[in-house]
PATILO-552133 format. One record per residue: residue in three letters; x, y, z of N, C-alpha, C, O in turn. Coordinates in steps of 0.02 Angstrom, whole numbers, plus 32768, in hexadecimal, padded with zeros to 4 digits. Atoms other than C-alpha are relative to their C-alpha. Example, Ala and Ser with C-alpha at 12.3 -4.5 7.8 and 13.67 -1.06 7.14 Angstrom:
residues 2
ala802D7FC5800082677F1F8186802D803C80008061803B8021;ser7FD67FC57FFD82AC7FCB81657FD9803780257FF2806E802D;
//
This chain:
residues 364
unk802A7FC48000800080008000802C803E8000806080418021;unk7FC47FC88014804F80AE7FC17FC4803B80037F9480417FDC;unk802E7FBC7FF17FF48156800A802080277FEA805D80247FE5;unk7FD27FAC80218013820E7FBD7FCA802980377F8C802C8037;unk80287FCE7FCC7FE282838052801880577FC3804A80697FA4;unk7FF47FC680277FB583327FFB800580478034800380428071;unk800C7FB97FD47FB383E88043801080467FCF801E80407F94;unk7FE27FC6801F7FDD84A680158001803880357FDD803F8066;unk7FE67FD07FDA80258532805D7FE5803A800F7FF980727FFF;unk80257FC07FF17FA9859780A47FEF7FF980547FBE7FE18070;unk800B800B7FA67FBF859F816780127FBF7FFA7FFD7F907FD7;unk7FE0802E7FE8802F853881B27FDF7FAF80127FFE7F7C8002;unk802580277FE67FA584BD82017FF27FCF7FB67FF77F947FC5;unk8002802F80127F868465816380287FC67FDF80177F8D7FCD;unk7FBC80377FF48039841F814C80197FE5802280367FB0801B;unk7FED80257FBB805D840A81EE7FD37FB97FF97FEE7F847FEB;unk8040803680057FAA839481EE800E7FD87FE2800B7FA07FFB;unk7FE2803A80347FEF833B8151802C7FD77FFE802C7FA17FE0;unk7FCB80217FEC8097831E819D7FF87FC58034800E7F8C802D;unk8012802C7FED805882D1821C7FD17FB97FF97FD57F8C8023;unk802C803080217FE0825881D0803C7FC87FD1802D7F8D7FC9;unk7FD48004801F808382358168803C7FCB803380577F95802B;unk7FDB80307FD880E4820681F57FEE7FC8803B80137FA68060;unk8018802E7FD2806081A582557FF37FB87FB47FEB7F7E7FC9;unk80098033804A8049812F819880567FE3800B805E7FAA8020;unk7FCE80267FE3810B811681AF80197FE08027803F7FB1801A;unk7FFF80187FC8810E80F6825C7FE07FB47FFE7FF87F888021;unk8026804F80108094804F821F80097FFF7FC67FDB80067F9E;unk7FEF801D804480F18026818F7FE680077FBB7FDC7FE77F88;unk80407FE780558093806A8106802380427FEC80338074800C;unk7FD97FDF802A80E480B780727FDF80487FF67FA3804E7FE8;unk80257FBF7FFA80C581718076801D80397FE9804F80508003;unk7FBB7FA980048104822280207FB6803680097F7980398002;unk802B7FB7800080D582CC80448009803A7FC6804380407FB2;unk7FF67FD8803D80C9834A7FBA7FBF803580037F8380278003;unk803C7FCD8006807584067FBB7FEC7FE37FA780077FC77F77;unk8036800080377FF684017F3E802080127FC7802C7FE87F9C;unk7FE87FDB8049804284817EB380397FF07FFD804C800C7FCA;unk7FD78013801180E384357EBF7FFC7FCC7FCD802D7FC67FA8;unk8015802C802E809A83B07E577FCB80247FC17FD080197F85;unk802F7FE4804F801184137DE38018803980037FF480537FD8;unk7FF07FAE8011806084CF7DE980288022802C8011804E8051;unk7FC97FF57FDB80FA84EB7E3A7FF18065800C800F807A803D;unk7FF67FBD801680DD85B37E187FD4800E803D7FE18035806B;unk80447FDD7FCB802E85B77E8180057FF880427FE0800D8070;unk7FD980307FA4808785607F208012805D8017800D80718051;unk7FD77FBB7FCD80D5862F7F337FD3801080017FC2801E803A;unk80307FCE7FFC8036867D7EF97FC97FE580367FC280088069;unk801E800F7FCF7FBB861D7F598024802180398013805B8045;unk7FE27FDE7FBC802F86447FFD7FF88044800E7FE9805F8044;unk7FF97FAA8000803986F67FD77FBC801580037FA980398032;unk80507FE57FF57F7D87157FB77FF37FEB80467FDD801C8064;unk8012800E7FC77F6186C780568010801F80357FED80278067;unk7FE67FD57FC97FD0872A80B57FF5805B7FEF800680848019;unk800E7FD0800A7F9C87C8805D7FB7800A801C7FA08040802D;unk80447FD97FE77EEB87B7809480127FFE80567FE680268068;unk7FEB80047FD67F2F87A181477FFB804B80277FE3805D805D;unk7FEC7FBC7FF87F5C884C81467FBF8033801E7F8980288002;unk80307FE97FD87EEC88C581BD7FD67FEA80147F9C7FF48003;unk8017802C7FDE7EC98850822E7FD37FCF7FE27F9E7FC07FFD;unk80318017801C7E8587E581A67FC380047FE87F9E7FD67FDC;unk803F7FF780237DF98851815F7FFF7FD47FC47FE87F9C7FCE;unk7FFE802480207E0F880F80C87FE97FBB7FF57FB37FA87FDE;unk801C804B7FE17E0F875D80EF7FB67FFA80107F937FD37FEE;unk803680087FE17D73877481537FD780227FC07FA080087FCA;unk803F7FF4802D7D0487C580B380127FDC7FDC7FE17FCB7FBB;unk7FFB8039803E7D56874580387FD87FBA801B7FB17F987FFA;unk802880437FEA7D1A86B380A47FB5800F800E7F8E7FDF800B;unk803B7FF77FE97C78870E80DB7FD77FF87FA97F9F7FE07FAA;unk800C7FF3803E7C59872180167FFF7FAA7FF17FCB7F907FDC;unk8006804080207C9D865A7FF67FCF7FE380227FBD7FAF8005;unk803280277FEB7C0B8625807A7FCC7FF67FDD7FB47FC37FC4;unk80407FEF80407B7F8682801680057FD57FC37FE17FA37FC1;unk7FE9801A80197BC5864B7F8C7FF27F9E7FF37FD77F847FC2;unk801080337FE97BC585937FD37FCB7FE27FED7FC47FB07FCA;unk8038801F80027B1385927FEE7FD87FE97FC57FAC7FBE7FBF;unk8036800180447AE085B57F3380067FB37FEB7FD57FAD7FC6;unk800D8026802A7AF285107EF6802D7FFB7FB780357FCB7F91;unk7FE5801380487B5285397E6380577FF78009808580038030;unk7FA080267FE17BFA84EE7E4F8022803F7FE4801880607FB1;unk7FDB7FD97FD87C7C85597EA28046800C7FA780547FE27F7C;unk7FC2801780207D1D85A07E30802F7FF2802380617FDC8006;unk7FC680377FD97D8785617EAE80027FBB7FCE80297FAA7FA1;unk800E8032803D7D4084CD7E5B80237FF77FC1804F7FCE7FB3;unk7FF77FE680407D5884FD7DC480517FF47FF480747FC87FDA;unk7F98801180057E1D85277DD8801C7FBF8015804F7FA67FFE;unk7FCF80297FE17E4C84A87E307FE47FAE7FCD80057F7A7FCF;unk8024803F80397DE3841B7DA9804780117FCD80647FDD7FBE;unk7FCB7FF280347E7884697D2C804A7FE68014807F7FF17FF6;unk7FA480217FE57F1284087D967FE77FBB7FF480117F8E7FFD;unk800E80607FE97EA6834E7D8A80367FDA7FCC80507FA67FE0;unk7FD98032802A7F1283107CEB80497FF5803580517FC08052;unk7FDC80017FDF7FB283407D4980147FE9803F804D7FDC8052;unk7FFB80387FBB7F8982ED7DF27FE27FD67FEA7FF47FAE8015;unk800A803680007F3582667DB280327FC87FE480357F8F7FF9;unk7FB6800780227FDC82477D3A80337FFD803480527FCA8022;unk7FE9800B7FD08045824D7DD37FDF7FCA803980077FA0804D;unk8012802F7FC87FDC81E67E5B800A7FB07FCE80257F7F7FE6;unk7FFB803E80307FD3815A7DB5805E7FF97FEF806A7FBE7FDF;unk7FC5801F8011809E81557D9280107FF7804180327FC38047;unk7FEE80167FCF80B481587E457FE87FCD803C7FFA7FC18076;unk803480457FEE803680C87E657FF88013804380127FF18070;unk801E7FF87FA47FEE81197F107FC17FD77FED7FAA7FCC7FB5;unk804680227FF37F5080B87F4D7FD3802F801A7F9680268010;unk80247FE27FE17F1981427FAF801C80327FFE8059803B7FFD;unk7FD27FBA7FE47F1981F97FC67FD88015803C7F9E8008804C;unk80297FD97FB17EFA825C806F8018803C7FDF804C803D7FBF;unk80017FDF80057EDA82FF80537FF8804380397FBD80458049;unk80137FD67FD77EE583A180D87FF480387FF57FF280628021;unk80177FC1801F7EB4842680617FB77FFA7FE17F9B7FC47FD7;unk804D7FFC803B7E0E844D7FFE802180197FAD7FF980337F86;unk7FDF7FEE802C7E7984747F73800C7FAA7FD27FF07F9B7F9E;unk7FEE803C80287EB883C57F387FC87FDB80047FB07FB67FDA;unk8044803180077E2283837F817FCD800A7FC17FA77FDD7FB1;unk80387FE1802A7DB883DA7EFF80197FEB7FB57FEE7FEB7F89;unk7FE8801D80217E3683957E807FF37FB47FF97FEA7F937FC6;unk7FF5804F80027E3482EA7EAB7F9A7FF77FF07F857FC57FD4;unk8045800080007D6783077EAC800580037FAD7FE97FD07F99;unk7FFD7FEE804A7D8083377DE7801A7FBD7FC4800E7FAF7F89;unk7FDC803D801D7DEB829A7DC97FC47FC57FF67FBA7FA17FC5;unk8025802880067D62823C7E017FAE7FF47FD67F8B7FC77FBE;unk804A7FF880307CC682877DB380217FF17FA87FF47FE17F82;unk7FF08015803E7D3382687D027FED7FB07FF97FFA7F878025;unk802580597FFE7CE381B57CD1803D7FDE7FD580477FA27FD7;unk7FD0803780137D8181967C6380478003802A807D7FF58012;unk7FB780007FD17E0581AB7CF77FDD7FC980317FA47FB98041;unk8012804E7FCB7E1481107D6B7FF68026803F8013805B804B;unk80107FE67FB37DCD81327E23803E8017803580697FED8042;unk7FD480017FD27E3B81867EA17FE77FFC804A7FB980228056;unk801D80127FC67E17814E7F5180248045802E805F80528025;unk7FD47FC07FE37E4681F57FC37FB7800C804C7F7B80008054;unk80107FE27FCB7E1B823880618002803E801D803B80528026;unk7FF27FAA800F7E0182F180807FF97FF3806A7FD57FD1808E;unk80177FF57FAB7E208324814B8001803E7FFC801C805E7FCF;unk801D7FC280027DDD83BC818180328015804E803980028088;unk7FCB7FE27FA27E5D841F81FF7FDF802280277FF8802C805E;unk801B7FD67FDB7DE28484823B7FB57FD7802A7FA47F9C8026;unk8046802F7FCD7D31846582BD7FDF80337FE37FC3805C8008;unk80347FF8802B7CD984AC821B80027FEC7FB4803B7FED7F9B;unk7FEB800780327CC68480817B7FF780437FD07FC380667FCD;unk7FDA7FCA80267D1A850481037FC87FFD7FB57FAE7FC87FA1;unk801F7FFF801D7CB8854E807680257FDC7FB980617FD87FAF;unk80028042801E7C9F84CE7FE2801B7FC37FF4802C7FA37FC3;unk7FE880537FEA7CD0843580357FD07FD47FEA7FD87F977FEB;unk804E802A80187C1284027FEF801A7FEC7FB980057FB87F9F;unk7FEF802C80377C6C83EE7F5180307FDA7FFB80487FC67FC5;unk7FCA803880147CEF837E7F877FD57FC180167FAD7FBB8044;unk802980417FF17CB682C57F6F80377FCA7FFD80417FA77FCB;unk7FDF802E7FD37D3E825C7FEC7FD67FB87FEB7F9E7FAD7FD4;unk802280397FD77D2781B280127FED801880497FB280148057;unk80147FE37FBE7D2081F980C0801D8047800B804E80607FF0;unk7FE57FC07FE17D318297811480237FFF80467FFD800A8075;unk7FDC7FFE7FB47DA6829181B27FE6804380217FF180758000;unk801C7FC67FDD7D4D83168234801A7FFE805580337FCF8074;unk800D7FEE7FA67D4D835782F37FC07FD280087FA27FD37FD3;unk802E802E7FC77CCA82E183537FE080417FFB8008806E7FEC;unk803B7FDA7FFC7C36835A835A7FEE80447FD27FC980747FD9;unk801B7FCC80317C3483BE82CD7FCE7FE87FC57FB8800F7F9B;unk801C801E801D7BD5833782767FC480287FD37FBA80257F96;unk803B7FD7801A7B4283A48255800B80247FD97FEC80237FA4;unk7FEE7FBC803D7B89843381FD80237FE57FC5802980057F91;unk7FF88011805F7BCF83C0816C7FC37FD07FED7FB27FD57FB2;unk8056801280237B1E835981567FCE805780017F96804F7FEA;unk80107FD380117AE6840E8155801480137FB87FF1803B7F99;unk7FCE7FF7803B7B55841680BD7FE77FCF7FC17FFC7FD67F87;unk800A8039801D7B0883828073800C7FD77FFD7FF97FB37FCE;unk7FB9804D80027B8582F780A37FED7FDC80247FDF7FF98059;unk802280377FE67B46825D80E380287FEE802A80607FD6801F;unk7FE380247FA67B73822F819880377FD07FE780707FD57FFE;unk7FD5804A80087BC88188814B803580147FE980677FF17FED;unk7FB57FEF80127C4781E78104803280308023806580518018;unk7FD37FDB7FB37C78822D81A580317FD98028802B7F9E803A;unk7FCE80417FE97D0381E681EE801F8038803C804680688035;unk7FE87FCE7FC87D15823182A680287FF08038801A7FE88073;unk7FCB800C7FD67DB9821282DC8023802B80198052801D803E;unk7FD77FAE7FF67DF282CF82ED801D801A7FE880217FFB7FB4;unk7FD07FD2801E7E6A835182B080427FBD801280537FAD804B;unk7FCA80247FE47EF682D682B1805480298014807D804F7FFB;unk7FB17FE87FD37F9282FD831B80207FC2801480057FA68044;unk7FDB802B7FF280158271832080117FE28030801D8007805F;unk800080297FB5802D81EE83A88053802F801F805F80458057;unk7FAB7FF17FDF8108822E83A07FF28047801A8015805B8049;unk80027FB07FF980C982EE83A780007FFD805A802780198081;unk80137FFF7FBC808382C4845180307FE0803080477FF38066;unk7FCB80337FB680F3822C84A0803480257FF3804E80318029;unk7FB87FE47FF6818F8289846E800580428022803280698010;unk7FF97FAB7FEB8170833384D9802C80068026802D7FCC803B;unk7FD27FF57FC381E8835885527FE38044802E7FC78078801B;unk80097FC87FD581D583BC85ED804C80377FFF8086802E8012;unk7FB47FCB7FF78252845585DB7FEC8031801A801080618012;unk80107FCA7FD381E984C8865080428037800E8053806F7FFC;unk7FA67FEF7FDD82A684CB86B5801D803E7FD1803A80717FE4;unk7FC47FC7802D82F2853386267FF7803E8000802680667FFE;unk800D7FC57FE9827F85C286407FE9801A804A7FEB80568058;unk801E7FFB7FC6823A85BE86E680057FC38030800A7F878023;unk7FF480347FD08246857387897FBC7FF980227F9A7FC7801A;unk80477FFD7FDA81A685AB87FE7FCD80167FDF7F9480057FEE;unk80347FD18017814B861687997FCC7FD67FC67FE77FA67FAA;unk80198014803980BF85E6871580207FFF7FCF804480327FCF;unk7FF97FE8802E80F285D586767FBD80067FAF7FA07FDC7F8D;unk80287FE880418089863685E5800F7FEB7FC2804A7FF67FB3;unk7FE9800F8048809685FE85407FCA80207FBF7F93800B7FAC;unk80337FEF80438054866484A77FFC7FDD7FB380307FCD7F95;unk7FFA801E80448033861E84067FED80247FC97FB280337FD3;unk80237FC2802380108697837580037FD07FBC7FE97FF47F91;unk8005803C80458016860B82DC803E80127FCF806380437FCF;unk7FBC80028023809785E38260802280567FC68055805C7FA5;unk7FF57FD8800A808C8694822A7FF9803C80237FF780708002;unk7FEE7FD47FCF809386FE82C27FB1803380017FB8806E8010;unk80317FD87FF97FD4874282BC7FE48017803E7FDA7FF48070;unk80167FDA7FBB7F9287C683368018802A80188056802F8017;unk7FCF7FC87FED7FB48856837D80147FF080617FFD80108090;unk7FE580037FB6800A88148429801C8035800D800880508040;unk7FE17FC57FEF807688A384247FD1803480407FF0804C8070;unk802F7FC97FF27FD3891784697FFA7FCF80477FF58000806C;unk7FFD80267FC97FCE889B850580317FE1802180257FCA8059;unk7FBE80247FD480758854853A80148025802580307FFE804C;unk7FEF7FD57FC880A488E985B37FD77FEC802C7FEF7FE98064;unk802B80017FD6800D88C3860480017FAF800F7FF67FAE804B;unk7FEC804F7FEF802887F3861580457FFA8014805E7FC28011;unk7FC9800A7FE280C98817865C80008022803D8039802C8052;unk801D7FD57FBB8089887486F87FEA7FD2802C7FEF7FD88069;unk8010802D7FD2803D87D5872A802A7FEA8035805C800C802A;unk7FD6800D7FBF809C879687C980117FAB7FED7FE37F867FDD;unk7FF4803C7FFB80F686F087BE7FF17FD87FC67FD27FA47FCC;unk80028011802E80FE86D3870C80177FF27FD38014802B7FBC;unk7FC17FEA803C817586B4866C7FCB80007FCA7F917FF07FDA;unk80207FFE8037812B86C385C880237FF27FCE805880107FD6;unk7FF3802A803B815C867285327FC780057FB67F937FE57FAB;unk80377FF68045811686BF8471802B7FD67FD180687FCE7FD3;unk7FDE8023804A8139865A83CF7FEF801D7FD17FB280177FC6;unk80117FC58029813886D6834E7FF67FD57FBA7FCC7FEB7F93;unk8013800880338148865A82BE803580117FE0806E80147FF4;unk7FC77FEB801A818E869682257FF880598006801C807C7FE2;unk80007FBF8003815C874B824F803F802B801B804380368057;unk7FD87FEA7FEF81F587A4824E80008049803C80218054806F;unk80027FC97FE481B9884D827E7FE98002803E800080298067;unk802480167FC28148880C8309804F8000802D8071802B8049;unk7F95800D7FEA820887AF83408008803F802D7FF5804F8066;unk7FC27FA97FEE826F886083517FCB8020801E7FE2804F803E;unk803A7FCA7FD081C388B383A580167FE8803B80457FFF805C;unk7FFA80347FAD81C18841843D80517FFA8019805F7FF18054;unk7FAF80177FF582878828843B801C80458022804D804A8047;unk7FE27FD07FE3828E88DB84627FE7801C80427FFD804F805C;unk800C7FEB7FB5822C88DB850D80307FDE802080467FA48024;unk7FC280117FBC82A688EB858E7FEF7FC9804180087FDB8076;unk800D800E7FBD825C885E8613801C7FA87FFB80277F857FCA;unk7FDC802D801482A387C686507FB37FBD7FFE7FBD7F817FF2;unk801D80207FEF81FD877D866C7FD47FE77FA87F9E7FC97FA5;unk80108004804C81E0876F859C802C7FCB7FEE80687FD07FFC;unk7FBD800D8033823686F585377FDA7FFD7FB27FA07FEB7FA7;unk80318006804282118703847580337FD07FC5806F7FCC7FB9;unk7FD78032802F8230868283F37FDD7FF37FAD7FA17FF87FA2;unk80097FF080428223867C833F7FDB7FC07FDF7FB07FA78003;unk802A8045801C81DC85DD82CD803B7FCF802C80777FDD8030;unk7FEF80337FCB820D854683497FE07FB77FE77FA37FB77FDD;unk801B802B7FF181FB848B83327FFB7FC7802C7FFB7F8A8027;unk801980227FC981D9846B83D47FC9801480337FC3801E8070;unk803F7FDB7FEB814284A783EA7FDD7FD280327FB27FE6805A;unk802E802C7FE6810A8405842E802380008063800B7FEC8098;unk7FD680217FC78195840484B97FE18075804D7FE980888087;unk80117FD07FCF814784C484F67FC37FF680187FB5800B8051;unk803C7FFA7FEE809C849C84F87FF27FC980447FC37FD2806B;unk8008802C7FCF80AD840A85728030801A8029802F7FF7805C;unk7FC47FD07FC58140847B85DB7FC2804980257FC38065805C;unk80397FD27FF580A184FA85D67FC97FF280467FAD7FBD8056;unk803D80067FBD802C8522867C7FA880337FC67F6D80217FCC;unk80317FEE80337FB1858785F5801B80257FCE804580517FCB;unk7FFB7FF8805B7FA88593853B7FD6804680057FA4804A802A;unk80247FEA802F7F76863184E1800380037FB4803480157F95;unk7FDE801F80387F5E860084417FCE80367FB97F9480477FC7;unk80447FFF80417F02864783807FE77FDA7FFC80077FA68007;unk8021803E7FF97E7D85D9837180067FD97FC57FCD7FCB7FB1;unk8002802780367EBC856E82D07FEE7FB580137FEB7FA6804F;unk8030802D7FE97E6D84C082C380207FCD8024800C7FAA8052;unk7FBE80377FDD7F1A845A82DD80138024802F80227FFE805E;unk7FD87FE67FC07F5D84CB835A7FE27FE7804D7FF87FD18081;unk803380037FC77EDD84BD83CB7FF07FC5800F7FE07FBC8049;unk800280437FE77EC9840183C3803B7FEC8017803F7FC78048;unk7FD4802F7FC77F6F83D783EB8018802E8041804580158062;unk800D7FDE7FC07F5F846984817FD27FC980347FDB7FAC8069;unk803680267FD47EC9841184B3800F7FBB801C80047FA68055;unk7FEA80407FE37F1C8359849680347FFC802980547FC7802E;unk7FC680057FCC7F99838885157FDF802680488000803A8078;unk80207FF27FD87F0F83BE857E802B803C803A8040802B8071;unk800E7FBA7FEB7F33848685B17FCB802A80137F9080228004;unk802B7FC87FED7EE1850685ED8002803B7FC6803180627FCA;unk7FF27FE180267EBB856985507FCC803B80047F90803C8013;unk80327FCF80157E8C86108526800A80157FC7804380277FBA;unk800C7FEB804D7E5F863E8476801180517FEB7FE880798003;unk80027FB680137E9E86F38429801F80067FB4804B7FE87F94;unk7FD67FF0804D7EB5874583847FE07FBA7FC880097F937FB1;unk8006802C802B7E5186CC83147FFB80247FA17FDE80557F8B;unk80247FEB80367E4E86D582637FBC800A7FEC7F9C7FD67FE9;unk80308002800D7DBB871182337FD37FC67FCA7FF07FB27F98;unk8017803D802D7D47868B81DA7FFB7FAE80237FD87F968050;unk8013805A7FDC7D5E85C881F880378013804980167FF98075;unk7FF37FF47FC67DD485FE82967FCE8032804D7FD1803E8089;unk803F7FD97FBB7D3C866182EC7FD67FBD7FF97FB17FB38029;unk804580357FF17CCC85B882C080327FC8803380147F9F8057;unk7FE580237FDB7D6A855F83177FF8801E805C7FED7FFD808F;unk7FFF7FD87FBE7D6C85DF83AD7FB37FD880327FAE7FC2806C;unk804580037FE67CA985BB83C07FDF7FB7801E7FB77FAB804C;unk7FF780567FDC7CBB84EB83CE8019800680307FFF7FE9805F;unk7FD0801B7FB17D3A84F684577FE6802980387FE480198073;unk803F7FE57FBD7CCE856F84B87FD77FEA80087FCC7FE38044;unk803B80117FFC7C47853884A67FF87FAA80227FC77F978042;unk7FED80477FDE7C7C847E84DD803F8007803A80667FD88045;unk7FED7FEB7FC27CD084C9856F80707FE57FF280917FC38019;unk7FD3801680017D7D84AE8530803F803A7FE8807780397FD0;unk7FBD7FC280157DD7854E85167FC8803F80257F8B803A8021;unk800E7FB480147DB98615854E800480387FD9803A80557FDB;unk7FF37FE6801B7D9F867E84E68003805480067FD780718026;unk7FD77FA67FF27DEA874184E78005802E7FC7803480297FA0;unk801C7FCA80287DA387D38480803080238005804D80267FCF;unk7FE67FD97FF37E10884484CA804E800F8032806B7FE78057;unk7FC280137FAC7EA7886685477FE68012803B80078000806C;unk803980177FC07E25887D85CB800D7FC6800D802E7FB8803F;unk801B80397FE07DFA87CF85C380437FD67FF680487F9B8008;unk7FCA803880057EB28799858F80177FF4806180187FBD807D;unk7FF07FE97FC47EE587DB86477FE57FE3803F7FFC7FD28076;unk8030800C7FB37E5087B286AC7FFA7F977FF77FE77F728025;unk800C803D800D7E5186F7865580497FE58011804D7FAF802E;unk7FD1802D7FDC7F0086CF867A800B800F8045802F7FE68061;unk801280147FD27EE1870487197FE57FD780327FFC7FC18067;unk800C80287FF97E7486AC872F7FFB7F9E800B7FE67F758034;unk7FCF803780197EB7861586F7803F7FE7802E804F7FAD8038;unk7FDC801B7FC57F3F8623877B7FED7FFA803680097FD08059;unk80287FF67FC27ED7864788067FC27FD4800F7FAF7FD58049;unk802A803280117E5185C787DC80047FBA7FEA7FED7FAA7FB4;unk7FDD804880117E8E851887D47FCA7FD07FD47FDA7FAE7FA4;unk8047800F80177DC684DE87B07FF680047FC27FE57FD87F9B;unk800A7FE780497DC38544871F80217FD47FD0800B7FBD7F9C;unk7FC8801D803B7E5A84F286D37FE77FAB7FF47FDC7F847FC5;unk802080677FEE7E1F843787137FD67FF67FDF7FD27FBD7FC8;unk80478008803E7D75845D86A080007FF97FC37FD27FDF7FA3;unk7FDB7FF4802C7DCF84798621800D7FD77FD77FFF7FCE7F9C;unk7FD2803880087E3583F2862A7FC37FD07FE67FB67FBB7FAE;unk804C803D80017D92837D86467FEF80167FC27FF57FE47F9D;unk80348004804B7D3D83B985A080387FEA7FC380297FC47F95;unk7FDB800A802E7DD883B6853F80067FB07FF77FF07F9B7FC2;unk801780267FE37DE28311857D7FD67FBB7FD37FE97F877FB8;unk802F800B80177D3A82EC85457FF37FED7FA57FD27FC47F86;unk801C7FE380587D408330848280487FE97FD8804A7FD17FA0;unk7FD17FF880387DEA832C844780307FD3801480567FD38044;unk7FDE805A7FF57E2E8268841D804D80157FF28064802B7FBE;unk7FAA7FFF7FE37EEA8275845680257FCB7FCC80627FCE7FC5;unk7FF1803680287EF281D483D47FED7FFA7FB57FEE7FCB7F8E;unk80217FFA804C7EA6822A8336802C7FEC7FC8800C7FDF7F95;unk7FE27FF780397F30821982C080197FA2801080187F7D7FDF;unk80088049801D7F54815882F17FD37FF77FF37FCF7FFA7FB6;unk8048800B80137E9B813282F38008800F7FBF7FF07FDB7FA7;unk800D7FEF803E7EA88177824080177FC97FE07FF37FA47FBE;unk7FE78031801D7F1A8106820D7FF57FBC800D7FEC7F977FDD;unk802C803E7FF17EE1806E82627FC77FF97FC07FD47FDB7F8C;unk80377FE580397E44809A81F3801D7FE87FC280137FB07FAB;unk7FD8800F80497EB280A5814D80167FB87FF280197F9F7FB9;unk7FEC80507FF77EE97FF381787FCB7FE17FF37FBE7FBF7FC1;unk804080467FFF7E537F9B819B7FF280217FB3800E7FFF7F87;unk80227FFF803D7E037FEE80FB800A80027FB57FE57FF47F86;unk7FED7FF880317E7880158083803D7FCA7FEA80527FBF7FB1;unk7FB9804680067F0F7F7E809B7FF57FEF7FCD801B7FFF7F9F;unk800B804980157EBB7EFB80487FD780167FB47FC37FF07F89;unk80317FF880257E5E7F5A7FD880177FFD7FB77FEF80037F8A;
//
């Protein structure tokens, strides 16, 4: 059995997602490559995609937030999407690659290839590709109704909002945002390196440094008995902002891959609410508080983990202040937390996946 895991470079979370899926298929012996999407159909659109993405970013993601509020509408009409459309114009080129490189299966963590591999299959003279689209987020992203998976990999209780979509329960497959069994067993405690008594804070701003922390970190360093710890990502400028407060109770660090070894060294996460971040926050069971979401499918992520009692969420630096206060001063709070997280978010999603791929796809 020979898997092609797909992805593309738009926010960190859905390569990371892919990688791991990648290295839990190796980990059980199963032949596996990873490859962004346009490296295979359009080496050119791999920069532009990135760049549009990070251009709508820009003021605090207006942008972003009326392009997606527009692709919902959009969504509802019924008529097929040009997302669609573009992405039906790469099927010769990946279907020509998955066929010389005899994969059996593809996993998919974009809506991009997925919507490709959907194109391959509605052609009646291309042979069937068996694929799996996972959804990183605890919503489904506008026209995921026109990708047609063998299954959809989801969060445990968002079930409703893709049979809202039209997608038949059976092709739900609710094993979670997968996060790797090694991500988790390999963490190390390195608390020690920054702190001895004190809490330690840990910010998370996503693989591209979003948010304006700047307008609040004077004021989260006032707290009493605290270190703090931001991951800026690749945001340079963010970086040299924070690098230039004078305190010793800051430390700031740039793109890191050991993200896994702070979050379990962590007494509470503040994190952007992206869909992978936040599950493997959650599968390491923290005390999280939510800030700075992208606008769009990161406010429908914000609204699951509140709403299932598994994160706080923080409008403002009011509530950044009064919530990690809280948080230290409230042991209850954090313990509830813990319990729902607990509850919702399977610590075993990304083997479970593969287990899955075994039983169904081995033999097939």
């Amino acid at each position: 059995m020979k898997v092609l895991i797909l992805s593309c470079s738009t926010g960190g979370g859905h390569n990371s997602c892919a990688k791991y899926v990648l290295e839990e298929l190796k980990d059980n012996n199963i032949e596996s490559d990873f490859y962004d999407f346009y490296d295979i159909v359009n080496k050119k659109g791999k920069d532009l995609s990135s760049k549009i993405y990070l251009m709508s970013l820009n003021n605090d993601g207006l942008l972003f937030k009326e392009a997606y509020k527009m692709a919902e509408l959009y969504s509802k009409t019924g008529i097929t999407s040009p997302v669609y459309l573009m992405n039906k114009t790469h099927k010769n080129k990946l279907y020509e690659f998955i066929k010389e490189n005899h994969y059996d299966l593809v996993v998919t963590t974009h809506l991009f290839p997925a919507l490709t591999l959907t194109a391959i299959n509605e052609d009646k003279t291309l042979d069937k590709i068996n694929f799996l689209m996972v959804a990183t987020d605890c919503e489904p992203c506008p026209f995921i109704e026109e990708v047609k998976p063998d299954y959809f990999v989801i969060q445990k209780g968002i079930e409703i909002r893709f049979i809202d979509k039209g997608i038949s329960i059976n092709k739900l497959l609710t094993t979670g945002i997968p996060v790797s069994s090694k991500y988790l067993k390999s963490a190390k405690n390195i608390k020690n390196k920054y702190c001895k008594e004190e809490k330690l804070i840990l910010i998370m701003l996503g693989s591209m440094g979003f948010g304006n922390i700047t307008d609040v970190i004077n004021d989260i360093l006032t707290i009493k008995n605290i270190k703090v710890l931001v991951v800026c990502g690749s945001n340079k400028e963010l970086y040299n902002k924070l690098k230039e407060i004078n305190n010793s109770k800051l430390e700031v660090l740039g793109f890191t891959r050991n993200i896994n070894d702070l979050i379990y060294s962590s007494d509470i996460v503040l994190s952007k609410p992206g869909g992978l971040s936040s599950t493997e926050i959650a599968s390491f069971r923290k005390p999280l508080l939510h800030i700075y979401p992208i606008p769009g499918i990161e406010t429908y992520n914000t609204e699951f983990f509140e709403k299932n009692n598994m994160s706080i969420v923080c409008n403002d630096k009011e509530d950044i202040i009064n919530n990690i206060n809280l948080l230290i001063k409230d042991s209850d709070v954090s313990d509830k937390l813990i319990v729902s997280q607990n509850k919702i978010i399977n610590k075993n999603s990304c083997y479970d996946l593969v287990q899955f791929i075994l039983k169904k796809y081995l033999h097939k």
